[in-house]
VMD Tcl script that draws the C-alpha trace (Angstrom):
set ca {
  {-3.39 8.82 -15.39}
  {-3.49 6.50 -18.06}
  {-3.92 6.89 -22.09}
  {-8.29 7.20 -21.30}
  {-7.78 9.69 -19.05}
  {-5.19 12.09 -20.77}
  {-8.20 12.05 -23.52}
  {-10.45 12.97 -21.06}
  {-8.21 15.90 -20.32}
  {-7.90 16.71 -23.50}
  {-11.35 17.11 -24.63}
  {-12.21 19.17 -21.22}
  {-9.30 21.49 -21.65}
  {-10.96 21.95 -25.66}
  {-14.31 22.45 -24.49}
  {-12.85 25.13 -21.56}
  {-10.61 27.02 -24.09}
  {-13.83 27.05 -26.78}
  {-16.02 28.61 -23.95}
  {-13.36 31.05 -22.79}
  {-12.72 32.14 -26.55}
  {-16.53 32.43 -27.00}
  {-17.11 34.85 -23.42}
  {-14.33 37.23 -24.51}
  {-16.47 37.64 -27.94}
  {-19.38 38.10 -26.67}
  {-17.49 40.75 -23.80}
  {-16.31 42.77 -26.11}
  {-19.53 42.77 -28.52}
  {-21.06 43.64 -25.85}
  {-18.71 46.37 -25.00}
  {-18.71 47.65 -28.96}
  {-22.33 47.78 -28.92}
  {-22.65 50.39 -25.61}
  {-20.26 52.44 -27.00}
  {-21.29 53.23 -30.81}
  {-24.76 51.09 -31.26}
  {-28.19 52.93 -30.06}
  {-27.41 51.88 -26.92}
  {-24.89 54.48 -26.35}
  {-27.08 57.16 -25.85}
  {-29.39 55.47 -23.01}
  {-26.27 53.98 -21.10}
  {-23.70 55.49 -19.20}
  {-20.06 54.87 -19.34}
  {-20.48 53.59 -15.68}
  {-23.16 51.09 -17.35}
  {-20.55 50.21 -19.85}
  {-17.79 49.15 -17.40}
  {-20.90 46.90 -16.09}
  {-21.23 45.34 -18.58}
  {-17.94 44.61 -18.82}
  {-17.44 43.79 -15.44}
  {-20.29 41.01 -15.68}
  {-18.60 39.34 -18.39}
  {-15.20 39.15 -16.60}
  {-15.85 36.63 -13.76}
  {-16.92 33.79 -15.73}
  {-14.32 34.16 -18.06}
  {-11.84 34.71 -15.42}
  {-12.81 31.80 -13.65}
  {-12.96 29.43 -16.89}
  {-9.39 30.65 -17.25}
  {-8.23 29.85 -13.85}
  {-9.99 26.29 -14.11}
  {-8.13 25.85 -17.40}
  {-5.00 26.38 -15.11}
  {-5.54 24.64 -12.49}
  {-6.45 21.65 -14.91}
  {-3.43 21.88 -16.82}
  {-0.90 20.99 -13.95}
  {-3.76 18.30 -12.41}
  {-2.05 15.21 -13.69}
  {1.22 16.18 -12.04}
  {-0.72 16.77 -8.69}
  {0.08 13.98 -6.05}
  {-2.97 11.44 -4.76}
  {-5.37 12.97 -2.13}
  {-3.25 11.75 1.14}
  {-5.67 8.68 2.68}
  {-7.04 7.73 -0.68}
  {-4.81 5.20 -2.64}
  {-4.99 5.34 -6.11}
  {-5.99 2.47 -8.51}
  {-4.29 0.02 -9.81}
  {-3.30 0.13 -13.33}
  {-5.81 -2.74 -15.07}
  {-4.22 -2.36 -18.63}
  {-0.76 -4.87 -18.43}
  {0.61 -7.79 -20.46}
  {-0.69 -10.90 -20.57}
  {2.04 -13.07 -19.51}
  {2.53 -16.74 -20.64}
  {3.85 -19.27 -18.40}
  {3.51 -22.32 -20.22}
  {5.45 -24.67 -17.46}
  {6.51 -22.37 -14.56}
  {4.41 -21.91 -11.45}
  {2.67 -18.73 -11.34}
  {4.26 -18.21 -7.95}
  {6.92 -16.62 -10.24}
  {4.78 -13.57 -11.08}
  {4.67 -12.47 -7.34}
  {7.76 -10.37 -6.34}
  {9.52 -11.74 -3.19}
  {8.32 -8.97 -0.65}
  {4.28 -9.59 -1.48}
  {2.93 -13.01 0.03}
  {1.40 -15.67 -1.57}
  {-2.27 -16.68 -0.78}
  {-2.93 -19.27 -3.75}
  {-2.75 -22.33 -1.94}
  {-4.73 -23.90 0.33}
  {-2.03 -24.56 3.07}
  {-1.09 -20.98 2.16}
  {-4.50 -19.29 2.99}
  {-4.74 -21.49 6.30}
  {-1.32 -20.98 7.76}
  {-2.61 -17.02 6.77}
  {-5.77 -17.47 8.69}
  {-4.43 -19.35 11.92}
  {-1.22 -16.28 12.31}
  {-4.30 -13.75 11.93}
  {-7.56 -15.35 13.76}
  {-6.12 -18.33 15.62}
  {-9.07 -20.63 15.22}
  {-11.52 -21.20 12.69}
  {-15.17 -20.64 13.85}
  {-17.60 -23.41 14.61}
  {-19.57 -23.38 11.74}
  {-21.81 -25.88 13.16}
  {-22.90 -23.70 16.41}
  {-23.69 -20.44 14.04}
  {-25.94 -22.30 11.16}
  {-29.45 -21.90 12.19}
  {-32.71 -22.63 10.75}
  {-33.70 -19.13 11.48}
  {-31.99 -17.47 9.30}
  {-32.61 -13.80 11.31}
  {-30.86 -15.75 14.06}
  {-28.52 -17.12 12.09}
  {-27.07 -13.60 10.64}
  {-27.25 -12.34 14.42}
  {-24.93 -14.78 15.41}
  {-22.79 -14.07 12.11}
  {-22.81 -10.15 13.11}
  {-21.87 -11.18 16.36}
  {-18.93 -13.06 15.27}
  {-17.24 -10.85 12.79}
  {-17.54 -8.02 15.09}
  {-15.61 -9.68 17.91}
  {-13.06 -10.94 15.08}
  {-12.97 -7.09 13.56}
  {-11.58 -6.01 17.23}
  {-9.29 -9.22 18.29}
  {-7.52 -8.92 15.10}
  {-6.32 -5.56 15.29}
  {-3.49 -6.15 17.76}
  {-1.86 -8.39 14.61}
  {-1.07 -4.82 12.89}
  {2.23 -6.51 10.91}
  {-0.02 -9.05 9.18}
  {-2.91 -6.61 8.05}
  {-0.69 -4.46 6.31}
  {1.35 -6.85 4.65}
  {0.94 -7.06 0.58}
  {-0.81 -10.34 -0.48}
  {-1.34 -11.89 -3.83}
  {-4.54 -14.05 -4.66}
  {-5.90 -15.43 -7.80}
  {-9.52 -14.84 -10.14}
  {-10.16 -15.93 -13.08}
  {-10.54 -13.92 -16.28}
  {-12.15 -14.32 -19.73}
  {-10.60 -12.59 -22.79}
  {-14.04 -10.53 -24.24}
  {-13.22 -7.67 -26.97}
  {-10.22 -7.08 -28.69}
  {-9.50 -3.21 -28.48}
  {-7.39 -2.10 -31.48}
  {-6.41 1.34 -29.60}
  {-4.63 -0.88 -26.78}
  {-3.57 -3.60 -28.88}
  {-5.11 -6.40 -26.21}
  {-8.38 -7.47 -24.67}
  {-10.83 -6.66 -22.31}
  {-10.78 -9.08 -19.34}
  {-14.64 -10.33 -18.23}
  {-13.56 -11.28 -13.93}
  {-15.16 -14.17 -12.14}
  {-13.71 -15.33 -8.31}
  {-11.93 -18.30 -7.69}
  {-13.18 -20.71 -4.65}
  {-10.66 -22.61 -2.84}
  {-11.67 -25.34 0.10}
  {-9.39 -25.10 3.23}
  {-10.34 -26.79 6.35}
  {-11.06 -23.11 7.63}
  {-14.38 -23.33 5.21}
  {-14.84 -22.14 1.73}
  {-12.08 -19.00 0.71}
  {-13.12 -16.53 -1.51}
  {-11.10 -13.13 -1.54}
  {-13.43 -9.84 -2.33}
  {-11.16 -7.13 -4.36}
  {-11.68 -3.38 -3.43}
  {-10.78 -0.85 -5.63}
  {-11.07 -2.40 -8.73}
  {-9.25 -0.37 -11.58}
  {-11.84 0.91 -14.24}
  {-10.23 -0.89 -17.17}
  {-9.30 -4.46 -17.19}
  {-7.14 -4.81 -19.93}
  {-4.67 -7.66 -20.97}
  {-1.94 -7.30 -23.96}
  {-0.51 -10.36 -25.91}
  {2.38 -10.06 -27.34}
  {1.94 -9.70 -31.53}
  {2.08 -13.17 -32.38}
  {-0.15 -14.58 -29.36}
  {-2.76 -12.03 -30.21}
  {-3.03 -13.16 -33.67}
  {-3.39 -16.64 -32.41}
  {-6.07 -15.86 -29.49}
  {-7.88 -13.69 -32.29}
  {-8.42 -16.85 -33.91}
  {-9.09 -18.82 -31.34}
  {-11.97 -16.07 -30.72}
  {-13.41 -16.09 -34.32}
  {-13.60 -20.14 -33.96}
  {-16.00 -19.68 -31.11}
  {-13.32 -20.90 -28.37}
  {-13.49 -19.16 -24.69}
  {-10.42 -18.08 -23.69}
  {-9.96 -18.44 -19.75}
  {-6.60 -16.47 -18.37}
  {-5.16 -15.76 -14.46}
  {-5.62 -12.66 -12.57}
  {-3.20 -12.22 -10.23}
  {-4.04 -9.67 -7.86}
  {-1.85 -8.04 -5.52}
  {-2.84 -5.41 -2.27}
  {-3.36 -5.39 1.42}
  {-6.52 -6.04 3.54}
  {-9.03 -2.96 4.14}
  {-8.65 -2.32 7.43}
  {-11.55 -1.90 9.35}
  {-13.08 -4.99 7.52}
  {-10.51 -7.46 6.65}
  {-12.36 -10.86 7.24}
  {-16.01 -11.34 6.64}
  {-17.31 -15.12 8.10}
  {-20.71 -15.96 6.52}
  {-22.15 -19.15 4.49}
  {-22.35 -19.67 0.78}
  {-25.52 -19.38 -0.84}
  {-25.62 -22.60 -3.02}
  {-28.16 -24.26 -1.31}
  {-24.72 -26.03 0.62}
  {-24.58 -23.62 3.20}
  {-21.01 -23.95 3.74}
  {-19.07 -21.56 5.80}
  {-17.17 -19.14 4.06}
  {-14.76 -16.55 4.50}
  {-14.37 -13.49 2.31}
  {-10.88 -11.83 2.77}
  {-11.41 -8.23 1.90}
  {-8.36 -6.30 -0.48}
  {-7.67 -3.25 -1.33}
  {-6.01 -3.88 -4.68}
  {-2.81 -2.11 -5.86}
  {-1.62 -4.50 -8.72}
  {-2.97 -6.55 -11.69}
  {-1.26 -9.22 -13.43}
  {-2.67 -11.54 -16.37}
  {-1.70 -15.14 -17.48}
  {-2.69 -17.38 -19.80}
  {-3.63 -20.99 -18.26}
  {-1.59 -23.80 -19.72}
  {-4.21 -26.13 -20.96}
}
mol new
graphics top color blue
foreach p $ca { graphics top sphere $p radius 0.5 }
foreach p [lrange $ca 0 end-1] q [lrange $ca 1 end] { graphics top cylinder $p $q radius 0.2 }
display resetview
């Protein structure tokens, strides 16, 4: 859970113990009042232990939730739902070294174009003939495309190693807001397009983390502060890093630029974020 989240927490558990504090006032008010107010002579002591009762299982249950919250950031992931990447990280500079460097040696690379092909042709084969799916009717023509990626969804399952292998692609990124409380920037996203002779490849991330968040190092943030205040746009890497989604790995279509080029969307579940600044 990261520093957002252990604030959530915080303020919950506040909120919880407030409520809790405020049920066992009005309990025993309630209590003090049946026994020596003027409603002491109309109820009966087994009224008064209703009352009592009635106040007890919300403020029993508040307490057990208060518990139960306590020890929740210790608690392990749900089994079958992997958790989010961590979007807050350095922002890494380069200057003359590939950005190959950034991926660790067990996670393949998918930046290049003969990279993302010799990718494509272990996992499909063959590319698909563009030219036989395009159609002026364009109901037709996303028949045909259903068609397609639902024979490719089944024929690619025997290839089990290569689904689940960890892959690293590339967007690009924007430096928007500087956040004082994080010391770095919020990161606008945009996808990158690469041309293979497979078509047009651009990769869809899943599982996005909820904060995109890239940290210079003092000195560069000063700089890239200034940059900002001169009106300059500053473009960075994202380097992301996960596996496909299973049951929808590949999805074959055509771009909608008016080109109608045939594109394929490589579909990631992501598990790791990495930022660079682009040597200009």
């Amino acid at each position: 859970m990261d520093v957002l989240g252990y604030g959530l927490a915080g303020r919950t558990m506040a909120h919880l113990a407030h409520r809790a504090t405020s049920l066992l006032k009005h309990a025993r008010f309630r209590a003090h009042e049946a026994s020596h107010g003027q409603s002491a002579t109309t109820l009966s002591s087994r009224r008064q232990r209703s009352l009592m009762k009635k106040s007890e299982p919300p403020l029993l249950w508040i307490l057990a939730f208060m518990t139960i919250w306590a020890v929740f950031p210790a608690l392990e992931p749900v089994k079958g739902q992997p958790p989010l990447a961590n979007g807050i990280q350095p922002l890494v500079q380069l200057g003359q070294q590939p950005v190959h460097q950034l991926i660790p040696l067990n996670i393949r690379p998918l930046l290049l174009p003969q990279e993302q092909e010799q990718f494509l042709q272990e996992l499909e084969g063959l590319p698909p003939d563009w030219h036989t799916l395009q159609d002026p009717d364009h109901t037709e023509q996303s028949e045909r495309l259903f068609q397609l990626n639902r024979q490719r969804d089944e024929a690619r399952l025997v290839h089990q190693n290569i689904l689940q292998q960890p892959i690293a692609f590339l967007w690009s990124g924007i430096l928007r807001h500087y956040l004082p409380e994080y010391q770095g920037f919020s990161v606008a996203l945009g996808p990158e397009l690469t041309s293979t002779s497979w078509g047009i490849i651009r990769f869809k991330p899943m599982g996005l983390p909820d904060y995109l968040v890239a940290i210079p190092s003092g000195e560069s943030a000063r700089q890239l502060l200034l940059q900002q205040q001169q009106g300059k746009e500053i473009e960075i890497g994202v380097l992301f890093i996960g596996t496909l989604v299973a049951d929808e790995s590949l999805i074959y279509g055509f771009s909608h630029d008016g080109k109608e080029e045939g594109m394929i969307l490589p579909v990631v579940h992501i598990q790791d974020v990495r930022y660079f600044l682009k040597t200009t």
